[in-house]
C-alpha positions as CSV (number, residue, x, y, z in Angstrom):
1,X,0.0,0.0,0.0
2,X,2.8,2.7,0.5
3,X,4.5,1.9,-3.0
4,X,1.1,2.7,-4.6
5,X,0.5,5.9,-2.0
6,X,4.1,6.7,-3.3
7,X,3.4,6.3,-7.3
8,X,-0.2,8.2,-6.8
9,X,2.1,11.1,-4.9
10,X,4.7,11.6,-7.5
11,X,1.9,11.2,-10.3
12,X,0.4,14.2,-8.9
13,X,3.4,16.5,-8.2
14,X,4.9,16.3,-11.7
15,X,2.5,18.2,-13.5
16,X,2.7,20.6,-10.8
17,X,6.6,21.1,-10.4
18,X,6.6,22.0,-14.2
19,X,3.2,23.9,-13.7
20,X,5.3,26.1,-11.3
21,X,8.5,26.2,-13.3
22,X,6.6,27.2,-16.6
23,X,5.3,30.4,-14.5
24,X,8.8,31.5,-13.6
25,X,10.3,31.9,-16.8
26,X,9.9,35.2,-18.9
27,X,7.6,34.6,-22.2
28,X,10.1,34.6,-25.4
29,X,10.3,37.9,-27.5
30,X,8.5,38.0,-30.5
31,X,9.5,37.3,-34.0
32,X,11.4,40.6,-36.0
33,X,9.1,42.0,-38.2
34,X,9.4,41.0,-42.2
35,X,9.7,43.5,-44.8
36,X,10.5,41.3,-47.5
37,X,14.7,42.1,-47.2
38,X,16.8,39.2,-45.5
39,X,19.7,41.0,-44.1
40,X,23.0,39.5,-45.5
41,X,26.1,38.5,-43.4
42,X,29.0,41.0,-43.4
43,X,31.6,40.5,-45.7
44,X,35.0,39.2,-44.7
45,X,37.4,41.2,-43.6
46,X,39.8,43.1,-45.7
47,X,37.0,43.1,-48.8
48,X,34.8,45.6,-50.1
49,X,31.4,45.4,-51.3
50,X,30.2,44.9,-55.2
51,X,29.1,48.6,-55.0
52,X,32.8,49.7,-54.1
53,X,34.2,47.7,-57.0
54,X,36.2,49.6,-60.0
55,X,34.0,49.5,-63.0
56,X,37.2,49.3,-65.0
57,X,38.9,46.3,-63.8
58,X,39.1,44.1,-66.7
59,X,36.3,41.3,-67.5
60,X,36.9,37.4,-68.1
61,X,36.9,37.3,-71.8
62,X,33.9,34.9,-73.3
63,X,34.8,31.9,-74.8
64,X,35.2,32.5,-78.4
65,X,33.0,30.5,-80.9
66,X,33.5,27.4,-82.3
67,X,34.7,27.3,-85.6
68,X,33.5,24.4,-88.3
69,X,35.3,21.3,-88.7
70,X,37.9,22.1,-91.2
71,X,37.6,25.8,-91.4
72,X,40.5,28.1,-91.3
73,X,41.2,31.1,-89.1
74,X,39.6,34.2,-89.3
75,X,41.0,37.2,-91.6
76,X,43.9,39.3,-90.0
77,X,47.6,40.0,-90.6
78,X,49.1,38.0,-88.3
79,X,47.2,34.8,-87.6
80,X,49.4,32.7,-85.7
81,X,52.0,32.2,-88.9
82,X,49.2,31.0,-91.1
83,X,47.6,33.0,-94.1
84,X,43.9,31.9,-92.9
85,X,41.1,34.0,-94.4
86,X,43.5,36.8,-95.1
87,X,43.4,37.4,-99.7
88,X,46.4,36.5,-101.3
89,X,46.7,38.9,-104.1
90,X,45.0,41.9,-105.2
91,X,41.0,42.5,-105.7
92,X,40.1,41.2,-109.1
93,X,43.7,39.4,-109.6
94,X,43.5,35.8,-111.5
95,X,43.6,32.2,-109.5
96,X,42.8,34.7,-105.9
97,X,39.3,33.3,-104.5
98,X,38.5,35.0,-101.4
99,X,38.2,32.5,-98.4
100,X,34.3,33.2,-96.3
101,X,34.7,32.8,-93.1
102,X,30.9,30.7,-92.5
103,X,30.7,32.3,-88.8
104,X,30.3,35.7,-90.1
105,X,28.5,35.3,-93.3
106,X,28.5,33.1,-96.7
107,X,30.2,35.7,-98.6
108,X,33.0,37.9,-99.1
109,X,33.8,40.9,-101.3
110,X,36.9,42.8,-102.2
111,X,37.7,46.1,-104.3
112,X,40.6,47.6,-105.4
113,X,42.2,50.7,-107.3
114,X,45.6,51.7,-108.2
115,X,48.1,52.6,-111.0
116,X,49.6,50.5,-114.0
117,X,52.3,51.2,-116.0
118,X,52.3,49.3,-119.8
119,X,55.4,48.7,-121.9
120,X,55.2,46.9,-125.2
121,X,52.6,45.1,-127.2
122,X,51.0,45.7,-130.5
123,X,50.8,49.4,-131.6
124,X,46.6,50.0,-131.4
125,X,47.2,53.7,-133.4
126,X,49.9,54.3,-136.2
127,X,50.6,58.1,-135.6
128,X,51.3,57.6,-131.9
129,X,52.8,55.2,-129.1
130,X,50.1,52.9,-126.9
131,X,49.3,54.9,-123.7
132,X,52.2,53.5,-120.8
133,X,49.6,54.7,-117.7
134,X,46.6,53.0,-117.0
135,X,44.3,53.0,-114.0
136,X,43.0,49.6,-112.3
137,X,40.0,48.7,-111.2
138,X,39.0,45.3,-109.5
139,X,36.2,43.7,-107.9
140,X,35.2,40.1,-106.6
141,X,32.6,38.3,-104.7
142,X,33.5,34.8,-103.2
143,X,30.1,32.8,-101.8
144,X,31.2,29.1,-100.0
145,X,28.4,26.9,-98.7
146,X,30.0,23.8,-96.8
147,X,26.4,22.3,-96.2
148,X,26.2,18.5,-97.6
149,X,28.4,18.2,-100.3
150,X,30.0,21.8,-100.4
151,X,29.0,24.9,-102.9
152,X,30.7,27.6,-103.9
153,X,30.5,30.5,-106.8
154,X,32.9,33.5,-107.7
155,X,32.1,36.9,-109.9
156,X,35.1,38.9,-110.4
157,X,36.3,41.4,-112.6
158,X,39.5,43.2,-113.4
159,X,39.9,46.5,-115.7
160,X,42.3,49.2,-116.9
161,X,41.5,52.3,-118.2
162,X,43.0,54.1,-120.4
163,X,44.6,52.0,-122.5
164,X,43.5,53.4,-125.8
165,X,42.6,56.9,-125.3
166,X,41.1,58.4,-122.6
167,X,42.5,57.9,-118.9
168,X,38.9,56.9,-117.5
169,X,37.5,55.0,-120.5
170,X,37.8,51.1,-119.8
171,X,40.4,49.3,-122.4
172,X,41.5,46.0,-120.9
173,X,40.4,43.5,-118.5
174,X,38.1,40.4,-117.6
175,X,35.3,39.5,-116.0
176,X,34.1,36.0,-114.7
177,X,31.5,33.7,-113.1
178,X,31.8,30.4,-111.6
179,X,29.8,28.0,-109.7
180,X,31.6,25.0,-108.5
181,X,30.5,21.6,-106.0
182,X,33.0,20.5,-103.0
183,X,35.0,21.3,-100.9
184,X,37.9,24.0,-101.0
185,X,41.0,21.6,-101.7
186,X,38.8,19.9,-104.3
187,X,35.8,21.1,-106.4
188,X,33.8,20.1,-109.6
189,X,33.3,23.3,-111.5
190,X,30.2,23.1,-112.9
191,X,30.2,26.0,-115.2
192,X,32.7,28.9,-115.6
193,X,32.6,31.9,-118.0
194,X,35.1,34.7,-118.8
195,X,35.2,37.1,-121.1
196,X,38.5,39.2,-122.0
197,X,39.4,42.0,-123.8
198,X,43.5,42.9,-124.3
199,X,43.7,44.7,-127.4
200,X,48.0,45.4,-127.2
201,X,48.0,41.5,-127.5
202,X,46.0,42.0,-130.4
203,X,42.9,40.4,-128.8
204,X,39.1,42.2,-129.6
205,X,37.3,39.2,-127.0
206,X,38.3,36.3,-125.5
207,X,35.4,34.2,-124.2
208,X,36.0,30.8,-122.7
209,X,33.4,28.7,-121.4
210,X,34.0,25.6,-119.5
211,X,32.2,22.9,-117.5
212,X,32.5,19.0,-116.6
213,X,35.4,17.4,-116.3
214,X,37.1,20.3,-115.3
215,X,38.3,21.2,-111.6
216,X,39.5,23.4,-109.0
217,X,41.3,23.6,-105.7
218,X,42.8,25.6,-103.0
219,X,45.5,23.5,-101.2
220,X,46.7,25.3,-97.3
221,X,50.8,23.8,-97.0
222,X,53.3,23.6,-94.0
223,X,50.6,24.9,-91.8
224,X,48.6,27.2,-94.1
225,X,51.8,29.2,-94.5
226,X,52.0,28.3,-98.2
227,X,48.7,28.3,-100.5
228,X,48.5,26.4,-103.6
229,X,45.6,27.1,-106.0
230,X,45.0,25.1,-109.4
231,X,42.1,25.2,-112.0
232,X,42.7,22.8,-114.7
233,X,39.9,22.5,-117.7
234,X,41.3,19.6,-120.3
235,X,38.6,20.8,-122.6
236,X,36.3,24.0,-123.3
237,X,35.0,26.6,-126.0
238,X,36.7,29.3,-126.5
239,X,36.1,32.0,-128.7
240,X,38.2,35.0,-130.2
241,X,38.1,37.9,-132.4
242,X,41.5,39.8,-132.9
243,X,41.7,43.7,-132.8
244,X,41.6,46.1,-135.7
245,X,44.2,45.0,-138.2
246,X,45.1,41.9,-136.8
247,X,41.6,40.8,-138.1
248,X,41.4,38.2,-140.6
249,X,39.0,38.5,-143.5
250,X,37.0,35.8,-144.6
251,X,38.4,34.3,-147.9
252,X,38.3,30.8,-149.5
253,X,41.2,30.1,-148.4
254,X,41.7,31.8,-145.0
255,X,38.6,31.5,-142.7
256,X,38.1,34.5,-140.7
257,X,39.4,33.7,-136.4
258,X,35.5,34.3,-135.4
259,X,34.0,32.1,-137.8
260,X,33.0,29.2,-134.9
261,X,33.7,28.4,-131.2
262,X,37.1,26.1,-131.5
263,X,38.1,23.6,-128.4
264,X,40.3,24.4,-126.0
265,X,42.4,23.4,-122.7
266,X,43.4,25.6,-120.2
267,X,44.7,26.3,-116.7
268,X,46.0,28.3,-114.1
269,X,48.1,27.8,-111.0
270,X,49.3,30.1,-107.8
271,X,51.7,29.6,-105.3
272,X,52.0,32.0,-102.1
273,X,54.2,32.6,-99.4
274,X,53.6,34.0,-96.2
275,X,56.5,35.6,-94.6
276,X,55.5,36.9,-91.6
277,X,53.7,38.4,-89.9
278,X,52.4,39.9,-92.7
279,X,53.6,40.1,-95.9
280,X,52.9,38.0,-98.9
281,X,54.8,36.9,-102.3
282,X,52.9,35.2,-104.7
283,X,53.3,33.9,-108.1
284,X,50.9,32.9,-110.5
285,X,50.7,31.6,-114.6
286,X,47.8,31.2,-116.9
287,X,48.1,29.0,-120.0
288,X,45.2,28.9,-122.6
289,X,45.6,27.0,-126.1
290,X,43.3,26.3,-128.7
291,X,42.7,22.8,-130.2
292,X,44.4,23.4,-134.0
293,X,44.7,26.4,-133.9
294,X,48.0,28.6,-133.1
295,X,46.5,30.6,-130.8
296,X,48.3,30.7,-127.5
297,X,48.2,32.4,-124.3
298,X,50.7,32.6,-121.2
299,X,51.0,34.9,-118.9
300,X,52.9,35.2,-115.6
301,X,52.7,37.3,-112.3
302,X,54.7,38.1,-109.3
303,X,53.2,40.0,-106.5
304,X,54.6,41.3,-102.9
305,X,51.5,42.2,-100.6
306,X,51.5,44.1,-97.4
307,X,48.1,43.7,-95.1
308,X,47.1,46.5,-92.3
309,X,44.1,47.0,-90.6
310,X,44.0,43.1,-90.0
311,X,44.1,42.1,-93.1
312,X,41.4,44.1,-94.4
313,X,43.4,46.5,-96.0
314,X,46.3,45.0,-98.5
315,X,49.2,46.7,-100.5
316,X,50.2,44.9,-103.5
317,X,53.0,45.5,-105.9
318,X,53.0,43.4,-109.1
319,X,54.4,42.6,-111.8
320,X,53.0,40.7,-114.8
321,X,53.9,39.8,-118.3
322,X,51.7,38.7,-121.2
323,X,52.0,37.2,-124.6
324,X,49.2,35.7,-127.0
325,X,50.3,34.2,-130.3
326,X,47.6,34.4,-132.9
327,X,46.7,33.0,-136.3
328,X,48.2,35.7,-139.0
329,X,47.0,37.3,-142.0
330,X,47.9,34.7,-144.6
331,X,47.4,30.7,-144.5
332,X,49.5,28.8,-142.0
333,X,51.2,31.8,-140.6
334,X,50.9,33.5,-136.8
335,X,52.0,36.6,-135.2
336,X,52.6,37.5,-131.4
337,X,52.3,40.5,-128.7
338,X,53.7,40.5,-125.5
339,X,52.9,43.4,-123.4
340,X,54.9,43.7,-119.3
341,X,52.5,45.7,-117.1
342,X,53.6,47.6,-113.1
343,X,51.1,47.3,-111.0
344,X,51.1,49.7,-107.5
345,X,47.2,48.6,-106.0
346,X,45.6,48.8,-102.8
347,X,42.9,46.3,-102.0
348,X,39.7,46.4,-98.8
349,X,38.1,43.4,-98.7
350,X,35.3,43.4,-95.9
C-alpha cells in the first residue's frame, strides 16, 4: 500500500513542479518583423562590397565561338603564322578566291584601285605610241556553302582604263562567273565563263566557257603558311576575235578567227608565301591553247602584298607579263604581242 501511495504522490506532483517552473520563466520575444529584405552576413574582412568595385577592372573574356570542322582562321595580318582567311593577291587578280569565313556570313567581297604602267605590245594607233599609264580597277565576290556536299561560286572582274585613249575609259580586263560543287582543296566546277578584252596582244574578246570534267582547288601547306591554288579545264570553248588589223578577212582560203567556237584546254596555277607576320609573295601563270589552232596564251605574275588593318586593308605591288600568239593574216602563218605591265594597288576586302 505505501508503493502505490508513493506512485499516486509523484503522479500528482509532476505536473505541478513543471506547472510552477513554466510560471517563472519570462515569455520569449516576438519574431522581427518581415519587410520582404533578408539581411546578409557581413563581408569578410579586408573586402569591399560589389558597389565599391572599380568598374574598369578588366572582365573574363567569353569563350570564343567554335569554328567548323575544317575551317581556317579568321582574316587578319598576323594569324598565328598562317595565311587563314586573309586574300592573297589583289581584288580582281586571277587564281585569288576569297576565303568566307561561314561564322560571319556566306560571302565575301573585295575592291581595289591603283596605278599601271604598260610597256610593249601591239601598236593600237599608227601616228602615236600605246598609252604607258593605266588605271586599275577590281572587284570580286567569293560565296562558299560547306552544307552537304559543299558549294561555292565566284564573280570577279579586273579592268584598266586608259589603255587606248582616254585615262577613265575602260580598255582592258576580264570578268568572270563560276559556280563550282566540293569542298575548297577539291571542287567540280560546274560552269565557268570569262570574257576578256586585251587589245596590245591583239585580242578584240576572249570568251572561254567551261564545264565538266574540269576542276579546282585551294590546297593550305606547311601549316597554311604556303597556298597552292589550281584550275585545270582539259577541254572547253573558246572563242576570239582579234583587234583592228590583226583581223582576218573571210576568204576561200583563209577563214576569218571568229568564224566558230574552237576547243580548248586551259589552266591556271598560284603559289603564295607567307613571310610573316604579314607580308605575302605570290606567283601565279595562266596557259590557254586552242585545239588546232595557233592561238596561244601565257601569262605570268609576281606580286609582294603588305596587309594593315587586319588584313582588311592590302598593298600589292605586281608585276606581270603577257603574250598571245595568234593566227596571221595569210594561210598557216601567226604573229605575237607581248605586253609587261607595273602594277602599285591597294585592296579592302570586308
Amino acid at each position: 500500500m505505501r508503493s502505490l501511495a508513493v506512485a499516486i504522490a509523484v503522479a500528482l506532483g509532476l505536473p505541478a513542479l513543471a506547472l510552477a517552473q513554466d510560471e517563472g520563466l519570462p515569455p520569449p520575444p516576438p519574431p522581427p518583423a518581415y519587410d520582404g529584405d533578408v539581411p546578409l552576413p557581413p563581408p569578410p574582412s579586408g573586402t569591399r562590397p560589389l558597389s565599391q568595385l572599380d568598374p574598369q577592372l578588366p572582365r573574363p573574356a567569353p569563350a570564343p565561338a567554335r569554328r567548323p570542322a575544317g575551317a581556317l582562321p579568321p582574316s587578319g595580318a598576323v594569324q598565328g603564322g598562317a595565311i587563314g582567311e586573309s586574300p592573297i593577291a589583289a581584288a580582281g587578280a586571277q587564281a585569288a578566291p576569297l576565303h568566307p569565313d561561314e561564322t560571319i556570313g556566306h560571302w565575301r567581297y573585295a575592291m581595289a584601285s591603283g596605278v599601271a604602267g604598260r610597256f610593249g605590245g601591239m601598236q593600237l594607233d599608227k601616228d602615236r605610241e600605246n598609252p604607258g599609264v593605266l588605271l586599275y580597277f577590281g572587284a570580286q565576290a567569293d560565296g562558299l556553302w560547306s552544307e552537304g556536299f559543299g558549294k561555292s561560286a565566284r564573280l570577279r572582274l579586273r579592268m584598266f582604263t586608259g589603255g587606248e585613249s582616254e585615262v577613265y575609259l575602260p580598255s582592258d580586263g576580264e570578268v568572270e562567273g563560276a559556280f563550282m560543287i566540293g569542298r575548297r582543296e577539291f571542287r567540280f566546277v560546274l560552269g565557268r565563263l570569262e570574257v576578256a578584252r586585251y587589245p596590245a596582244l591583239g585580242m578584240q574578246v576572249l570568251a572561254q566557257l567551261a564545264t565538266l570534267p574540269c576542276f579546282e582547288g585551294s590546297l593550305p601547306l606547311l601549316g597554311d603558311t604556303m597556298r597552292l591554288y589550281y584550275y585545270v579545264s582539259p577541254v572547253e570553248a573558246s572563242f576570239v576575235r582579234y583587234y583592228g588589223d590583226a583581223h582576218i578577212s573571210h576568204s576561200a582560203a583563209w577563214a576569218t578567227e571568229s568564224d566558230v567556237p574552237v576547243a580548248a584546254s586551259a589552266g591556271r596555277l598560284r603559289w603564295t608565301l607567307l613571310l610573316p607576320p604579314s607580308v605575302l609573295l605570290s606567283l601565279q601563270g595562266d596557259l590557254m591553247k586552242m585545239w588546232n589552232k595557233a592561238d596561244l596564251l601565257l601569262a605570268g605574275e609576281a606580286s609582294l602584298g603588305y596587309q594593315v588593318l587586319e588584313g582588311s586593308a592590302v598593298f600589292n605591288v605586281a608585276v606581270r607579263w603577257d603574250q598571245f600568239r595568234r593566227r596571221g593574216l595569210a594561210p598557216e602563218t601567226s604573229a605575237t604581242d607581248s605586253e609587261m605591265k607595273l602594277l602599285g594597288i591597294a585592296t579592302l576586302v570586308f
